[in-house]
C-alpha positions as CSV (number, residue, x, y, z in Angstrom):
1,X,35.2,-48.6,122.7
2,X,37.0,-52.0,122.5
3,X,36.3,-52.3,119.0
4,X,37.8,-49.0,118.6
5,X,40.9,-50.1,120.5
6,X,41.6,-53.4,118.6
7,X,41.8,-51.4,115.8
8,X,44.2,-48.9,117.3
9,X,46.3,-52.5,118.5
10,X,46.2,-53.5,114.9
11,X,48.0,-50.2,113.7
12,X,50.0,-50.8,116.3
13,X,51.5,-53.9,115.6
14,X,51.2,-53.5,112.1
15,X,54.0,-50.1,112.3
16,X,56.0,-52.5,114.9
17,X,56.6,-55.3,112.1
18,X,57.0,-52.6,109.6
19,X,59.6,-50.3,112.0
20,X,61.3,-54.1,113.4
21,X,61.8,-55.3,109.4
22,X,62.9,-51.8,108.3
23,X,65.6,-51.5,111.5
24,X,67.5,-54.6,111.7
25,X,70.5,-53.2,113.0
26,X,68.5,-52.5,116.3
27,X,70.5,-49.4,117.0
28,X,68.5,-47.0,118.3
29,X,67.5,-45.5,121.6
30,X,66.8,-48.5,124.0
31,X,66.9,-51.2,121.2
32,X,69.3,-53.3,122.9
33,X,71.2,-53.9,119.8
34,X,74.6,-54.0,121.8
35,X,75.3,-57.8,123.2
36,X,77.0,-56.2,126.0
37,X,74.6,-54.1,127.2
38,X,71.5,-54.8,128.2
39,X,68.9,-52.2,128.5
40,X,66.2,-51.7,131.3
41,X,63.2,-49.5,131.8
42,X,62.2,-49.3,134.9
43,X,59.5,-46.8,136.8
44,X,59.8,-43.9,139.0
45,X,61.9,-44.3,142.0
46,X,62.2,-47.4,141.8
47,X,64.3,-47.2,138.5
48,X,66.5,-44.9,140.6
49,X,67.3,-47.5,143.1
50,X,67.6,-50.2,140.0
51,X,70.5,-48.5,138.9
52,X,72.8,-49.2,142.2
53,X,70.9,-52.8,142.4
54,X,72.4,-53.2,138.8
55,X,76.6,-52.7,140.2
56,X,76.1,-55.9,142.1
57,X,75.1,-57.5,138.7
58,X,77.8,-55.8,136.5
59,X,80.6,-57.3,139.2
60,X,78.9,-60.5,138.9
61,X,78.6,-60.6,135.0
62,X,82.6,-59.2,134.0
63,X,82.1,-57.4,130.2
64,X,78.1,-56.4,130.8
65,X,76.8,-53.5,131.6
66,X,73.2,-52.2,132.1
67,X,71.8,-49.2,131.2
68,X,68.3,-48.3,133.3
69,X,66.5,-45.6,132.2
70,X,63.8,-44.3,134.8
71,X,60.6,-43.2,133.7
72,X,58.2,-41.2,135.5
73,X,55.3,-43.1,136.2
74,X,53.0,-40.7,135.0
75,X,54.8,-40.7,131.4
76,X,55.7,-44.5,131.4
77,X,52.4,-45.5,130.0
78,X,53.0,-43.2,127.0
79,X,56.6,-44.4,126.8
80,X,55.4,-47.8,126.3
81,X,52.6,-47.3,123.5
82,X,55.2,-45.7,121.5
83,X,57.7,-48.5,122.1
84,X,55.7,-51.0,120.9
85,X,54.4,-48.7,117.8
86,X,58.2,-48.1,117.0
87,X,59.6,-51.4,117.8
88,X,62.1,-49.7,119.7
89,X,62.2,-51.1,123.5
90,X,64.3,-52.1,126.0
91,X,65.7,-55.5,126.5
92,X,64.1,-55.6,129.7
93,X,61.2,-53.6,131.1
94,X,59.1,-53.5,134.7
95,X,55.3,-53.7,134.0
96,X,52.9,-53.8,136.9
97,X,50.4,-56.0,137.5
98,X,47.5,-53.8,135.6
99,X,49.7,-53.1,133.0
100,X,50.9,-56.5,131.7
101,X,47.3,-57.5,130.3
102,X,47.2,-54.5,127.5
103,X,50.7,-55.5,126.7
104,X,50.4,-58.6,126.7
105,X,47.5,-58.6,124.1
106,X,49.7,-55.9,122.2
107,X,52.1,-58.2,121.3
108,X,54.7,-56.4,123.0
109,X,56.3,-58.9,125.5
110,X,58.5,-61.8,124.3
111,X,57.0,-65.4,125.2
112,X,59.6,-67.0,128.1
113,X,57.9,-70.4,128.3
114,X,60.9,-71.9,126.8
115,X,63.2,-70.2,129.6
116,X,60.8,-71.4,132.4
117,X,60.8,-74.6,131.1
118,X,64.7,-75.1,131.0
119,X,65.5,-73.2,134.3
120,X,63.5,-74.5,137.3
121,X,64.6,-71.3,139.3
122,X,61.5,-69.6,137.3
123,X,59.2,-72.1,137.6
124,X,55.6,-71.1,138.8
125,X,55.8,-73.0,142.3
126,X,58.8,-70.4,143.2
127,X,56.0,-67.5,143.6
128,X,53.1,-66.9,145.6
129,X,49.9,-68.2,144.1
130,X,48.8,-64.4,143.3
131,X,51.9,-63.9,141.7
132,X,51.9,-67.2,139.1
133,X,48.8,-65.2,138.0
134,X,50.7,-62.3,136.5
135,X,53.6,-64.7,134.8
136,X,50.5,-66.3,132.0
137,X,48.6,-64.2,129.2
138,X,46.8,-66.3,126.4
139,X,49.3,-69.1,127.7
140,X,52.5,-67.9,127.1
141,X,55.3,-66.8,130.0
142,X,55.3,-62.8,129.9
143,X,57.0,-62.0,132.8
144,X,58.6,-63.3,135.7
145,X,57.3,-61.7,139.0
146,X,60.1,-59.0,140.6
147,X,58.6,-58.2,143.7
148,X,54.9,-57.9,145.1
149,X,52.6,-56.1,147.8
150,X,49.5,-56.3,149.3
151,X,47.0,-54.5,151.6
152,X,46.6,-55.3,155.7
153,X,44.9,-53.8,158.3
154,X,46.8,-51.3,160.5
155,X,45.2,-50.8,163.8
156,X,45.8,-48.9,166.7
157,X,46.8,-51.4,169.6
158,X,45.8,-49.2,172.4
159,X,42.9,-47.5,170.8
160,X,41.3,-51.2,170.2
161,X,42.1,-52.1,173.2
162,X,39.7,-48.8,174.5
163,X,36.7,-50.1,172.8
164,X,36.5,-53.8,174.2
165,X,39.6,-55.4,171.3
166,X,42.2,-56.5,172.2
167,X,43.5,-58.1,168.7
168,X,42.8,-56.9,165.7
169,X,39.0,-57.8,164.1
170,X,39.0,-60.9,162.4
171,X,35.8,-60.6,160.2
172,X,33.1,-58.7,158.8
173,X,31.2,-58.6,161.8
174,X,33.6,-57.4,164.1
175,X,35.5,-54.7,161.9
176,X,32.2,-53.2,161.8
177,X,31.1,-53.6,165.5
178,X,34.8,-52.0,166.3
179,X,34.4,-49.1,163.7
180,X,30.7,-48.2,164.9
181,X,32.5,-48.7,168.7
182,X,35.3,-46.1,167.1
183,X,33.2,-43.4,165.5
184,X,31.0,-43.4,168.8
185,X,34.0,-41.9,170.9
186,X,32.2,-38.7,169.7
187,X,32.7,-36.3,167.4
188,X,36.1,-36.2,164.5
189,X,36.5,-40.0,165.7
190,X,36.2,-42.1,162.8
191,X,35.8,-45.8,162.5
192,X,38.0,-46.7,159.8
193,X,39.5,-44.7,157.1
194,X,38.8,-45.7,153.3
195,X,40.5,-44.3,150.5
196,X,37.6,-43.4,148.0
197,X,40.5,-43.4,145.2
198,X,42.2,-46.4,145.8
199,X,41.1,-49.0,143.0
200,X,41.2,-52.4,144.5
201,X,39.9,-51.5,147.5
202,X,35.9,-52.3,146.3
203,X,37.2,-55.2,144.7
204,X,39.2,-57.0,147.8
205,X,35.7,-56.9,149.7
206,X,33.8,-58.6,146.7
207,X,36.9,-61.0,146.9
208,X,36.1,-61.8,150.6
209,X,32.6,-62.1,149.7
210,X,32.9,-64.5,147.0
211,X,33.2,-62.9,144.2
212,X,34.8,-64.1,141.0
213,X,35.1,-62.6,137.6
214,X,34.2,-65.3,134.3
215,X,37.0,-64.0,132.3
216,X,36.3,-67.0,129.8
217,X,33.5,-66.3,129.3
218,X,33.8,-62.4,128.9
219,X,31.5,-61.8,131.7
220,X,32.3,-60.0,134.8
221,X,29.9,-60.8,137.3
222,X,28.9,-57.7,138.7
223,X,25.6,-58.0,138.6
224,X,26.3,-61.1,141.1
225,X,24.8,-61.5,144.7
226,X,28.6,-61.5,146.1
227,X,29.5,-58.4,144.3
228,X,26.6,-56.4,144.9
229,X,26.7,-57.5,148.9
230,X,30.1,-56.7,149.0
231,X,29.3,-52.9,147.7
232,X,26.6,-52.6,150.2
233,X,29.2,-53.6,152.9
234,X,31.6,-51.1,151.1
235,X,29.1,-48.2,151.5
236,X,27.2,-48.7,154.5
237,X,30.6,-47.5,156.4
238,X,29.9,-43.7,154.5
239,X,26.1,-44.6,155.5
240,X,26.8,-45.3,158.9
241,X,28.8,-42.5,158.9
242,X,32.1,-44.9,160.3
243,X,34.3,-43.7,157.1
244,X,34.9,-40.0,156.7
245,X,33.1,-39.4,153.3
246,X,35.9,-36.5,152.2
247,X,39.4,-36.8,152.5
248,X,40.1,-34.8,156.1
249,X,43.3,-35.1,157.7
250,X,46.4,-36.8,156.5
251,X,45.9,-40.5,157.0
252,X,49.6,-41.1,158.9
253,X,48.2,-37.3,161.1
254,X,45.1,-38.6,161.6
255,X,46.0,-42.2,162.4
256,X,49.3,-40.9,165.1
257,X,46.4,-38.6,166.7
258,X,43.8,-41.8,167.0
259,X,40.9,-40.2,165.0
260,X,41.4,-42.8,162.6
261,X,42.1,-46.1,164.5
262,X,42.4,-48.5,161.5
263,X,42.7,-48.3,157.6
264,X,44.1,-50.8,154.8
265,X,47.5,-50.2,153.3
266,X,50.8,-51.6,151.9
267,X,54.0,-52.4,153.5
268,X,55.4,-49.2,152.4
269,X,53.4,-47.3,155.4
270,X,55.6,-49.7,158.1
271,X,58.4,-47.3,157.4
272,X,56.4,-43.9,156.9
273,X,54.7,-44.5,160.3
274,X,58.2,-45.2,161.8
275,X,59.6,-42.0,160.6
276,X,57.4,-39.5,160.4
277,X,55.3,-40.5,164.0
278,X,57.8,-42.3,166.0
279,X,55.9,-41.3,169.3
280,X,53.7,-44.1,169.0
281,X,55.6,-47.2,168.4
282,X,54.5,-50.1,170.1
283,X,51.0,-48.6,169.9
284,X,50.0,-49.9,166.7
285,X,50.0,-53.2,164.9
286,X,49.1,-54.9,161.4
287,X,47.2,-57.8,160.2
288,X,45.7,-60.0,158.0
289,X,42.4,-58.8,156.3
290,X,38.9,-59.2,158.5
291,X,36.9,-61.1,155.8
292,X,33.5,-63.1,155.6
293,X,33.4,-66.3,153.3
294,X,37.7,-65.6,152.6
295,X,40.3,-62.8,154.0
296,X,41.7,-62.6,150.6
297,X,43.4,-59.5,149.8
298,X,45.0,-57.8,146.7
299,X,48.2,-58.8,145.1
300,X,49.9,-56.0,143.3
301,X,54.1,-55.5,142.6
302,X,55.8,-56.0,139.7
303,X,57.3,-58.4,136.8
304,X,60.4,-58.6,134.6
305,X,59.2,-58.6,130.8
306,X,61.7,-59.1,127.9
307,X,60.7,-56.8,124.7
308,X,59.3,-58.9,122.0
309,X,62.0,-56.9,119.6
310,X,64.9,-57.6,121.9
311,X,68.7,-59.3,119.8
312,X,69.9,-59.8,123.4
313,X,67.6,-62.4,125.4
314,X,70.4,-64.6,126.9
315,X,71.9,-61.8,128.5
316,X,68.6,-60.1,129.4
317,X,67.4,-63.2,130.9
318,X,70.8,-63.4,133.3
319,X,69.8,-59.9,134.5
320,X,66.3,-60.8,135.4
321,X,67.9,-64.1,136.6
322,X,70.0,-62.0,139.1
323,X,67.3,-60.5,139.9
324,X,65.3,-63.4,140.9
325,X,67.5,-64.5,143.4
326,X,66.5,-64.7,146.6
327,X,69.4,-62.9,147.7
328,X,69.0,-60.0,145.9
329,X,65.1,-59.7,146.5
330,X,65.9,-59.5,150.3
331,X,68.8,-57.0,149.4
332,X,66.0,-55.2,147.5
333,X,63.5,-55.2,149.8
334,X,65.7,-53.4,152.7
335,X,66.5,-50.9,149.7
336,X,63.0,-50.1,148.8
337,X,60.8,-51.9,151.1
338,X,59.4,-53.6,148.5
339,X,58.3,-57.6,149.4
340,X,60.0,-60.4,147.6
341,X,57.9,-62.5,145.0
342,X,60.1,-65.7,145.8
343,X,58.4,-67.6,148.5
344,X,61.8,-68.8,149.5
345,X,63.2,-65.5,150.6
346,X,60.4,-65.4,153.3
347,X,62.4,-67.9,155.2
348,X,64.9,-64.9,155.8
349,X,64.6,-63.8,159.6
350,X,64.7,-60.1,158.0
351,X,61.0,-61.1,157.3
352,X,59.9,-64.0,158.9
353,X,60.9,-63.0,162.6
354,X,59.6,-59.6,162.0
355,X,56.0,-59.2,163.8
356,X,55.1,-56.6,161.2
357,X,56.9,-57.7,157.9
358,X,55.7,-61.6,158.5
359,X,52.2,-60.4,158.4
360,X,52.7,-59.5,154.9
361,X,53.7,-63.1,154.0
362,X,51.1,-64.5,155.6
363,X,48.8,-62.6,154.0
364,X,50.4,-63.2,150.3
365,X,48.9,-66.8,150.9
366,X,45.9,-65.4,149.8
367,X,45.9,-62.4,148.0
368,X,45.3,-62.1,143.9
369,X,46.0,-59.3,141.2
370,X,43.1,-57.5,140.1
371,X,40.9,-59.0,137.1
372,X,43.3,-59.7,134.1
373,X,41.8,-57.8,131.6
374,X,43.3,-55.0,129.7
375,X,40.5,-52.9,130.7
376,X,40.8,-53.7,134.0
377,X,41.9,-49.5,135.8
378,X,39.3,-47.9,133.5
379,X,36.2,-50.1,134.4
380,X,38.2,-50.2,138.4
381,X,37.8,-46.0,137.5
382,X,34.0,-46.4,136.8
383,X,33.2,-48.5,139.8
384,X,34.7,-45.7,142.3
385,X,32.9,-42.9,140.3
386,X,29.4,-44.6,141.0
387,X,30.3,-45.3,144.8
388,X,31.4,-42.1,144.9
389,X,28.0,-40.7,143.7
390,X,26.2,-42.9,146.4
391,X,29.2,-42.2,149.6
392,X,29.3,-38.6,149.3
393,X,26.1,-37.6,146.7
394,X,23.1,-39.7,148.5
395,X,22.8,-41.5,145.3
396,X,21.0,-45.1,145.1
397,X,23.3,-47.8,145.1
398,X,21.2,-50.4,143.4
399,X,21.0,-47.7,140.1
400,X,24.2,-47.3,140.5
401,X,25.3,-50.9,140.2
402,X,23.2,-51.4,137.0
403,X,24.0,-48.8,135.3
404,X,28.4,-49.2,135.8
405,X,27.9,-53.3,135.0
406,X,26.5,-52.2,132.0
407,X,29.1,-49.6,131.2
408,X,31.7,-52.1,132.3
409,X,30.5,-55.2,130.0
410,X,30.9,-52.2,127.3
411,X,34.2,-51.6,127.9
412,X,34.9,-55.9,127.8
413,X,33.2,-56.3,124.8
């Protein structure tokens, strides 16, 4: 398969130089080729909101003008591939943090290292540690990080409070003596609530067990003791029958009527729970990730990325400058609710004297992006189908494990 793919990269890149060389003039759909206007692609709703973010640049910047185009986010990936075969991409475009590996490696993003280098308001030190991650491919500056998220625990104040806790559990040991402590209220009570589809769940408990991926050496570890520990961990909540092993009752219905006390999720659920169950504010908290040897969590958002084809970096580079101020990443963040990458803009009482919000920052202190590999959702895809086999089909973990690290080093190789 990834010999297979390298070829497909080749073709690509080879109908790129060909389509660049043959199209000078840049004036197609996207290409940027107007000084004056620089073009964005940016995803789903998000691009909508981009568009009104962009006024406060335009009145900024007298004579530019930017142009985002929203993509769907189920059709952006396509969009993309066909960018890069063309040559024909936007000055600017949002890649998320899975997605900048393939692109990377695709040639498709235009090295900034020079642009870091000459303006310290891009230097690495301005972004969570998680975050400097996603700026580096092969050693070149891809992207600078736009804004980021990452999972807590949401609990149930009151409910805890029931069953002998009266802060949230701080490790291991007690988020599963609270969830067995849940689930025993009798039955429909639940212990915790875990999404079987979500990726990087699996992943942030092999994180908090120790594990750590030898991308160097083009082995990913997970036939390790910390990885395999962590997936016994993972399942023995389906085992113990603490997890509901199919999807049952709307997670924000299920958590307002306290048959789910506790799950992981972003900061975008602070403002669903606030409108759509209002009736139990003050009853329910968040915080930072019960962990054993680490309470890392996941780092996810999004970076800024010039196209490698772009005539019009200066200006681009303003833009994602604008961006990138901390300013605008606060004025973002009450837009969309999404959390600024800037450590700075954490200082801003918007976020740092909010009980809820400030957990977020705190837990950014120790939160990275899932494995940096281009292959990185497919073999994340493979690892839920085989717990998936053992959660809900009785199937043996340990065959399990062998058989989707061997699949998975395929897929690397």
């Amino acid at each position: 398969m990834k010999k297979f793919f390298g070829g497909f990269l080749v073709v690509i890149l080879l109908v790129a130089f060909l389509s660049a060389c043959g199209n000078d003039d840049k004036g197609g759909e996207g290409s940027g080729g107007n000084s004056d206007t620089i073009t964005v692609w940016a995803m789903g709703e998000e691009g909508k909101l981009l568009k009104e973010m962009a006024k406060g640049f335009e009145e900024e910047n007298e004579g530019l003008t930017v142009e985002v185009q929203a993509l769907p986010w189920e059709n952006a990936h396509d969009k993309l591939l066909t960018a890069v075969a063309s040559g024909n991409g936007p000055d600017v475009l949002q890649l998320g943090a899975t997605w900048i590996p393939e692109f990377a490696e695709a040639g498709a993003l235009l090295d900034l290292s020079d642009y870091v280098t000459d303006n310290p308001e891009f230097a690495k030190v301005n972004y969570f540690d998680g975050a400097q991650t996603l700026m580096e491919y092969n050693d070149e500056t891809v992207g600078i990080p736009w804004y980021v998220d990452t999972r807590v625990l949401y609990y149930r104040t009151d409910i805890l409070a029931e069953v002998g806790y009266d802060e949230a559990p701080k490790n291991w040991e007690e988020l599963e003596d609270a969830a067995q402590k849940l689930a025993d209220r009798g039955d429909g009570q639940w212990g915790i609530d875990i999404d079987q589809k979500d990726q990087i769940t699996p992943f942030i408990f092999a994180w908090q067990n120790g594990y750590q991926a030898d991308i160097e050496n083009n082995d990913l570890n997970l036939d390790s003791p910390e990885f395999l520990g962590a997936m016994e961990y993972y399942t023995s909540f389906f085992e113990n029958g603490y997890s509901q092993q199919n999807e049952g009752l709307d997670i924000i219905q299920a958590f307002a009527d306290g048959s789910k006390a506790m799950f992981f999720s972003g900061p975008w659920m602070i403002n669903q729970l606030n409108d759509q169950v209002p009736d139990i504010e003050g009853d329910w908290s968040v915080a930072t990730m019960p962990g054993n040897t680490s309470n890392t969590s996941s780092l996810g958002g999004s970076v800024f990325s010039v196209f490698h084809t772009s005539d019009n970096v200066d200006n681009a580079m303003k833009f994602i400058s604008y961006m990138n101020e901390t300013e605008t990443q606060i004025e973002w963040m009450e837009m969309s609710n999404a959390l600024p990458a800037r450590v700075e803009a954490w200082d801003d009482p918007a976020l740092s004297e909010d009980e809820k919000y400030s957990v977020f920052g705190e837990q950014l202190n120790d939160a990275i992006p899932g494995i940096q590999v281009e292959e990185f959702e497919r073999i994340a895809q493979e690892l839920l189908n085989a717990l998936e086999r053992v959660n809900v089909g009785g199937a043996d973990l340990e065959a399990e494990m062998e058989t989707f690290n061997q699949t998975a080093q395929q897929l690397l190789e």
